[in-house]
C-alpha positions in Angstrom: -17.6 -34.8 -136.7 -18.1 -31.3 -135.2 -14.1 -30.5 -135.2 -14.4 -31.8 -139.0 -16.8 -29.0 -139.5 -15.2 -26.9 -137.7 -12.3 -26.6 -139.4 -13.8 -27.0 -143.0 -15.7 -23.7 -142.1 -12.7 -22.1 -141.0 -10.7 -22.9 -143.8 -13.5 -21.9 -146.2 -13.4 -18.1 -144.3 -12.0 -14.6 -145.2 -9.5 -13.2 -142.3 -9.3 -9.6 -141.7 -6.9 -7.9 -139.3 -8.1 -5.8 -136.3 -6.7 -4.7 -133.4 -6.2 -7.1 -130.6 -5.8 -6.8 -126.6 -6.2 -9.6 -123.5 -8.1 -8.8 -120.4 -7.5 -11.2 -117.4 -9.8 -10.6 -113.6 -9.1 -12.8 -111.2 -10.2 -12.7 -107.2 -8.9 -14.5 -104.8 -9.6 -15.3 -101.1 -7.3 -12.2 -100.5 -8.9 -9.5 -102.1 -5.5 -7.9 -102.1 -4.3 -10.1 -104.6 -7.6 -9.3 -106.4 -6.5 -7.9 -110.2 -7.6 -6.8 -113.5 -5.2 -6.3 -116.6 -5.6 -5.4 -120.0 -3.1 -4.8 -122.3 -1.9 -5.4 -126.3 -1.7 -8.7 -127.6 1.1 -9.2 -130.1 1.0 -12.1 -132.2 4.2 -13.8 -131.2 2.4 -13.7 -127.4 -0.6 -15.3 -128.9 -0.2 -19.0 -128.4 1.9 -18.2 -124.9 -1.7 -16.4 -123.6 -3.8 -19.3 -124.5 -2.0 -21.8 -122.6 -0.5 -19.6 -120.2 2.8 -19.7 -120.9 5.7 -17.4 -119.8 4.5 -14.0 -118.7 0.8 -15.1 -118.8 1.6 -18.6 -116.2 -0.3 -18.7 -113.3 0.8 -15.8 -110.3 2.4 -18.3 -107.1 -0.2 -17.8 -103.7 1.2 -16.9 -100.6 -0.1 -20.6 -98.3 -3.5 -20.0 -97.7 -4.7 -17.9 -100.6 -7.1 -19.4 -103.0 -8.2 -18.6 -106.6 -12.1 -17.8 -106.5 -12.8 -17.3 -110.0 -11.4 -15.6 -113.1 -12.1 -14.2 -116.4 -9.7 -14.2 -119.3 -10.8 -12.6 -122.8 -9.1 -12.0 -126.0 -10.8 -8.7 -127.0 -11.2 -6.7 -130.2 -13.4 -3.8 -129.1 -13.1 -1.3 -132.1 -13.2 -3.2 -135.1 -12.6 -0.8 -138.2 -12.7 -3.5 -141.0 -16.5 -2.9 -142.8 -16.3 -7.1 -143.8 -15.2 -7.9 -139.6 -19.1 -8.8 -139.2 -19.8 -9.9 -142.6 -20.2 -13.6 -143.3 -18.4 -16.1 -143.3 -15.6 -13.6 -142.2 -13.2 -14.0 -138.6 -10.9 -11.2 -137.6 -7.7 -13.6 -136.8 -5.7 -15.7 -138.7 -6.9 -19.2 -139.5 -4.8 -20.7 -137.2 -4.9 -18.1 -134.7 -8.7 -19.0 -134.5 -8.4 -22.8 -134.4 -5.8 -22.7 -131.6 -8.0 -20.3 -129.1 -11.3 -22.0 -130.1 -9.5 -25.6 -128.7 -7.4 -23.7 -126.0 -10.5 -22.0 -124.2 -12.9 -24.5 -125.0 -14.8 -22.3 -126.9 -17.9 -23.6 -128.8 -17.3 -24.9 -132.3 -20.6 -24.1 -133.9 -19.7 -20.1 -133.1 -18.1 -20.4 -137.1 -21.9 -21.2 -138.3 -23.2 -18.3 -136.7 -21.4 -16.1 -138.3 -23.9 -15.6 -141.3 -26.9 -15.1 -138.3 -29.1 -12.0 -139.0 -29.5 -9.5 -136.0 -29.5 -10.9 -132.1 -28.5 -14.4 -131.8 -27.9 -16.7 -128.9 -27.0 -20.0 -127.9 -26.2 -22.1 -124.5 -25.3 -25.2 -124.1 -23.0 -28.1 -121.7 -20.3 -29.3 -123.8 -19.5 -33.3 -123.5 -16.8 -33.8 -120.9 -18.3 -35.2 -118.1 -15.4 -34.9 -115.6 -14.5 -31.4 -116.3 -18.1 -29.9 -118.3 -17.8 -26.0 -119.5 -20.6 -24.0 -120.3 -20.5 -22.8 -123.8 -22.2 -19.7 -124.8 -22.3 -17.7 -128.0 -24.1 -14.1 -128.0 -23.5 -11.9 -131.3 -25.5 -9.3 -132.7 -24.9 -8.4 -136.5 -26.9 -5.4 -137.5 -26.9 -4.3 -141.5 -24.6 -1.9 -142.4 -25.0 1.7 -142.5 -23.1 3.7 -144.8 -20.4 0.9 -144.7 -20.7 0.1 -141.5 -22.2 -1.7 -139.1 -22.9 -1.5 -134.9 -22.2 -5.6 -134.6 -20.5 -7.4 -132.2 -19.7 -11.2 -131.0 -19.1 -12.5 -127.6 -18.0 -16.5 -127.0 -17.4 -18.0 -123.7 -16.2 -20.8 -122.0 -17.1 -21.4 -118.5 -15.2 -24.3 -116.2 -17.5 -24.9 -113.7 -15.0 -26.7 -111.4 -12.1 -24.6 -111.7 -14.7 -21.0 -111.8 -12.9 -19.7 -114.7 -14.4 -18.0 -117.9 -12.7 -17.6 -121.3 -13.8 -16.0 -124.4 -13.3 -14.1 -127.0 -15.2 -10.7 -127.5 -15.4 -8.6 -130.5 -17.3 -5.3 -131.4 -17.9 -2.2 -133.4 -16.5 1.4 -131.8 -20.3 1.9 -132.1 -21.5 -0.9 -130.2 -21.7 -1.0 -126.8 -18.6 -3.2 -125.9 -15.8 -0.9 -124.8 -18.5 0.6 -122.3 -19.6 -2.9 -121.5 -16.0 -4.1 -120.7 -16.1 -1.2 -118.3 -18.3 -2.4 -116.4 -17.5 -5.5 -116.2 -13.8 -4.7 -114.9 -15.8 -3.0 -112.0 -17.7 -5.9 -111.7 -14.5 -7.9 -110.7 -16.3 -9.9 -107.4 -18.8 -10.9 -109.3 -16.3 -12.6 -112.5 -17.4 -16.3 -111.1 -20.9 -16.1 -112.8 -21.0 -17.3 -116.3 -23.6 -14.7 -117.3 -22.4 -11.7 -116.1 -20.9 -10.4 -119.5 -23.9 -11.6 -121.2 -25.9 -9.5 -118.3 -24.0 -6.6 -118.5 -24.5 -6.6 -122.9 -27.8 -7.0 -122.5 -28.7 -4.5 -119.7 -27.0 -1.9 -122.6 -29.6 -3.2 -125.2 -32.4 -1.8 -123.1 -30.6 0.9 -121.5 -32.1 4.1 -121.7 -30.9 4.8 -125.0 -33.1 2.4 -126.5 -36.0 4.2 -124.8 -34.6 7.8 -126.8 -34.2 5.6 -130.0 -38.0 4.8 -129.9 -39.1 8.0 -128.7 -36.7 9.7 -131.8 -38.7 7.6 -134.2 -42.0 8.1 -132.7 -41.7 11.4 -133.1 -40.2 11.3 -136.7 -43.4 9.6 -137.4 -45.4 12.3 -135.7 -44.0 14.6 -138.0 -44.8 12.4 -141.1 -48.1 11.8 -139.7 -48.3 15.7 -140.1 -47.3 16.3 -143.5 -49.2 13.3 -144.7 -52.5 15.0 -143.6 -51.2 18.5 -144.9 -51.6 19.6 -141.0 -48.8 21.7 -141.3 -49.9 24.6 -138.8 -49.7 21.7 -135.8 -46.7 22.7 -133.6 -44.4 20.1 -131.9 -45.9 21.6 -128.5 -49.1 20.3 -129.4 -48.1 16.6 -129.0 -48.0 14.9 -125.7 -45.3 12.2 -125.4 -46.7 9.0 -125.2 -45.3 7.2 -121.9 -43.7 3.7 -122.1 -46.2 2.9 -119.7 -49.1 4.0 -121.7 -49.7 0.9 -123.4 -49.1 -1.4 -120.5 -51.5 -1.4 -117.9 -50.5 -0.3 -114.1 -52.1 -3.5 -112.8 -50.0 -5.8 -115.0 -46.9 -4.1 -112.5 -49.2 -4.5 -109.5 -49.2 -7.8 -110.7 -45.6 -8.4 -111.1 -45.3 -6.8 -107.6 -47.8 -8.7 -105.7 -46.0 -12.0 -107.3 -42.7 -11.1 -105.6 -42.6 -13.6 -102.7 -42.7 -12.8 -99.3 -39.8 -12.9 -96.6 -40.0 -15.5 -93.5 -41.1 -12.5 -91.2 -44.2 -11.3 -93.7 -42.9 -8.6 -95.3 -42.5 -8.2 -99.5 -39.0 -8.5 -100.5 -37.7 -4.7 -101.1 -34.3 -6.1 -102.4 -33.2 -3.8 -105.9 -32.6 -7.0 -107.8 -35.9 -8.5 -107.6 -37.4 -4.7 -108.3 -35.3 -4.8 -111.2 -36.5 -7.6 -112.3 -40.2 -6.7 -112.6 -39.8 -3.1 -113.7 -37.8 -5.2 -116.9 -40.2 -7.1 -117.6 -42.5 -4.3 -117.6 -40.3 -2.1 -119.8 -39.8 -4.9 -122.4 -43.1 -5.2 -122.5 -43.9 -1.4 -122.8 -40.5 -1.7 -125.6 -42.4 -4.3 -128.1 -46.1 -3.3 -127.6 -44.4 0.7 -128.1 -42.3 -0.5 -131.6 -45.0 -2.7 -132.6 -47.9 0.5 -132.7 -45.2 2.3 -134.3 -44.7 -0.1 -137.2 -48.3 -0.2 -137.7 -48.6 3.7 -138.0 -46.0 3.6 -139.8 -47.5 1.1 -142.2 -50.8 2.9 -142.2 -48.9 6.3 -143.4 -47.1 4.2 -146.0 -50.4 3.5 -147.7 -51.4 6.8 -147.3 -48.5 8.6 -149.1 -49.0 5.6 -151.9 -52.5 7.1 -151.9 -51.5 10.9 -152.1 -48.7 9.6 -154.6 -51.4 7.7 -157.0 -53.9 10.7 -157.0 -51.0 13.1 -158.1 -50.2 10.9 -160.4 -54.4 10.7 -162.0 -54.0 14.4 -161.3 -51.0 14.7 -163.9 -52.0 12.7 -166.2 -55.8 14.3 -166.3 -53.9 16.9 -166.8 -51.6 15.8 -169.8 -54.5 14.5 -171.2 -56.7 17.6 -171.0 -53.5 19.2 -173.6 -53.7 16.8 -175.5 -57.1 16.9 -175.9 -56.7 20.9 -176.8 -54.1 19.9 -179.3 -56.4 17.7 -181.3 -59.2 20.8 -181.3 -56.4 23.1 -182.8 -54.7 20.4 -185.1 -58.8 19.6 -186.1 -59.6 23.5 -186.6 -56.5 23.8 -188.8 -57.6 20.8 -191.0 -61.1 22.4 -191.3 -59.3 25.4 -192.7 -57.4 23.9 -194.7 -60.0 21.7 -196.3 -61.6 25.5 -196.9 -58.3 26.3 -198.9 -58.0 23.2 -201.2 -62.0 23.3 -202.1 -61.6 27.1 -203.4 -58.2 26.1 -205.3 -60.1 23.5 -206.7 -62.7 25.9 -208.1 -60.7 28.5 -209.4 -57.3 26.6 -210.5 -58.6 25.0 -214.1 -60.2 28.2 -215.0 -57.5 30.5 -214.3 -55.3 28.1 -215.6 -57.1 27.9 -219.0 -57.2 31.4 -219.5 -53.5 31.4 -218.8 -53.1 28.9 -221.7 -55.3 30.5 -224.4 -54.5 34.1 -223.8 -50.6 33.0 -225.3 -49.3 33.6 -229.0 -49.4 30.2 -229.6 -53.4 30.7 -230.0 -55.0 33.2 -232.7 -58.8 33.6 -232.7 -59.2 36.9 -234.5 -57.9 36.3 -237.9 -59.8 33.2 -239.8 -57.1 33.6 -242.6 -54.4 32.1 -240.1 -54.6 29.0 -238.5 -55.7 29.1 -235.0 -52.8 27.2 -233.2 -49.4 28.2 -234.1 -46.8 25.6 -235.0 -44.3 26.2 -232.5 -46.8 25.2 -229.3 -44.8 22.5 -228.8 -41.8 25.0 -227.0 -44.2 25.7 -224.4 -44.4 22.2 -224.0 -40.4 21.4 -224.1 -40.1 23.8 -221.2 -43.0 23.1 -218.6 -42.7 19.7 -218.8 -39.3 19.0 -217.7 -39.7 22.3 -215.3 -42.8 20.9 -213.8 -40.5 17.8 -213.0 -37.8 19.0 -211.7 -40.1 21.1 -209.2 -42.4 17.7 -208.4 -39.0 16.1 -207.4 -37.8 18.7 -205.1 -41.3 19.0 -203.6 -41.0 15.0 -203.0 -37.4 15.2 -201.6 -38.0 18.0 -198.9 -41.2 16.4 -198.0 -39.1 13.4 -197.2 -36.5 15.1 -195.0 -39.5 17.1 -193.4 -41.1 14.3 -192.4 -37.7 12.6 -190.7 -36.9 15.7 -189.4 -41.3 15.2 -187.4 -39.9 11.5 -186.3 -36.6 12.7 -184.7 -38.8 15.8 -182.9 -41.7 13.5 -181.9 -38.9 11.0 -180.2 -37.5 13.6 -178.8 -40.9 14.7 -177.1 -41.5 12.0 -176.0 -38.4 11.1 -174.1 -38.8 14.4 -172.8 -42.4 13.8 -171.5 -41.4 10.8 -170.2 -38.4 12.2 -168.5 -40.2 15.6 -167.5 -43.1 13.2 -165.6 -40.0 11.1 -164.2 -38.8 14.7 -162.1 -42.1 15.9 -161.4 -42.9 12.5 -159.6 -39.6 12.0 -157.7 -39.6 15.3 -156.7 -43.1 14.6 -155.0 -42.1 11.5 -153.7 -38.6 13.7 -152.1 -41.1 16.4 -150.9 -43.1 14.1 -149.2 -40.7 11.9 -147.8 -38.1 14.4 -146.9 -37.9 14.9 -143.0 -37.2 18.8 -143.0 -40.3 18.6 -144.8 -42.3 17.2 -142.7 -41.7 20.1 -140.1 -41.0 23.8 -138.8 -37.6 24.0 -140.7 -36.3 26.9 -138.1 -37.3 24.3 -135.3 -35.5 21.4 -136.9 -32.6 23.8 -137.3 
């Protein structure tokens, strides 16, 4: 069922191409005939390196020498294809990957993990009884950054009767594998432990870098933290460093220490492994409880600047609200005035426009022979009628186009309001968030 599965996975998944190279340590009884090689592996060598074939067959030992243990890797340690740690994604060819998963007993379930989010890993005997391997898969797939991503993948296979560890190893230039690989072909007397890559990865995970990493972002903080409370004139000499240790108590390492057992002559074991081994537990310990206060300051100053963010926005719009509350005086004074205007042409309009009317020829009042109204009254009429049309009509159309001409300016204001607001707040939220902002710019400089 689980070579079903294995294959259906395979078959299912994307292959890109990177760059590949064998490394083979082996020691023997002779420490002369101790040897580590690495070197390009060509894909017509491929299947002749998994079952060592050809160049790659066993070395013939002088009578006497032994084979104590060996390490044999397929390695891609500067992957350059963005998708290598995506998932459901394997940097050989489908066969390619089939044919070294079976040849180096490699663990099939390392295709599922492939979709795993950040560290992952897994141990486990494999079901031969008469010649058992110890299968390990340890991969880390971070999320990319700017395209790319710091991942890497390590599977191994390790005969315990024969001593002898295969694998395939995988990795970023930015992850820590070329430097690991380093270290582990100086490691070469110690190949015959199953763990020792696995050690040697791990060890860079909480190397001192990871110690700068949290003490970077502390301090980032520190700086948020600043311009957050508008305590700008606070210099960076102010700050103390918090120690790693600050956080975890001195007795819980007198603890650790006192725990260390005792040799048969009385005295506490001074050897560097077993110091090692409480001073990492300690600084794990001091790692999470130091990442853990962060995130919760860093929470804390995320609802803060959601805070300062909401009251400049009240602040804005009390402000938008206290124009438009001026507008409607001015648009109210203007209506008062106008209202003045209509009730005094209301007055004076039928009288002036009476007296307009009877001070024309049409009208005599001074002679009583003549009749008072002339016959020919009705031209005044054939003229102001169709004049007084024509002038309703064009008062009608431009008040038409006018008030188009309000609705096109109005939308426009308002997507202008809307847009102006849109700047004003995303150039607070970039002020505030901005890390040169947050600090002396010369110092940052």
């Amino acid at each position: 069922m689980d070579d079903y599965l294995f294959t259906a996975n395979v078959d299912r998944c994307k292959n890109v191409q990177e760059a590949t190279t064998y490394l083979e340590i082996f020691s023997y009884s002779d420490s002369q005939y101790n040897s580590v090689e690495e070197h390009p592996l060509t894909a017509d060598e491929f299947d002749n390196y998994l079952h060592r074939r050809g160049a790659f067959a066993p070395p013939t030992l002088p009578q006497g020498v032994t084979q104590i243990a060996g390490l044999r890797l397929i390695l891609q340690k500067n992957a350059k294809n963005p998708d290598t740690f995506a998932p459901h994604v394997i940097s050989l060819k489908a066969n390619e990957y089939k044919s070294m998963v079976e040849a180096l007993d490699l663990p099939y379930r390392a295709i599922e993990s492939t979709s795993a989010v950040g560290p992952f890993f897994w141990a486990a005997w494999d079901q031969d009884e008469q010649n058992p391997h110890l299968q390990i898969i340890f991969r880390k797939s971070d999320v990319r950054k700017k395209g790319l991503t710091r991942g890497w993948e390590l599977l191994l296979s390790h005969d315990i009767n024969n001593a002898i560890t295969t694998g395939f190893c995988k990795g970023t230039a930015s992850s820590d594998i070329v430097e690991c690989i380093k270290h582990l072909k100086a490691c070469g007397l110690q190949i015959g432990h199953p763990m020792l890559l696995p050690t040697i990865i791990f060890s860079h995970d909480v190397s001192f870098k990871t110690d700068i990493k949290q003490r970077d972002a502390r301090d980032w903080l520190r700086r948020l933290e600043h311009a957050v409370s508008m305590r700008s004139e606070i210099e960076e000499k102010e700050g103390c460093r918090e120690s790693r240790f600050s956080r975890v108590p001195f007795a819980g390492f007198m603890e650790e220490a006192d725990s260390v057992p005792a040799d048969p002559g009385g005295d506490r074991k001074s050897d560097g492994a077993v110091l090692g081994e409480a001073t990492g537990g300690v600084k794990l310990q001091g790692l999470d409880s130091y990442a853990f206060t962060t995130l919760q300051r860093l929470d804390i100053q995320r609802s803060a600047l959601y805070n300062i963010i909401a009251q400049k926005e009240s602040k804005l719009n009390f402000k938008m609200a206290g124009e438009q509350r001026k507008l409607a005086h001015a648009s109210k004074r203007d209506s008062a005035a106008m209202k003045t205007i209509s009730l005094l042409g209301a007055i004076f309009l039928p009288g002036a426009y009476l007296a307009s009317v009877f001070s024309m020829t049409f009208f005599n009042f001074q002679s009583d022979a003549d009749p008072v109204l002339s016959g020919q009254f009705w031209i005044y009429w054939a003229f102001t009628i169709p004049i007084t049309i024509m002038i309703v009509a064009g008062w009608f159309f431009w008040e038409r186009r006018t008030e188009l001409k309000y609705e096109r300016q109005d939308r426009d204001l308002e997507r202008g309001s809307e847009a102006m607001e849109k700047v004003i707040m995303a150039a607070m939220r970039r002020r505030t968030m901005s890390k040169a902002s947050t600090w002396d710019t010369k110092k940052s400089e």
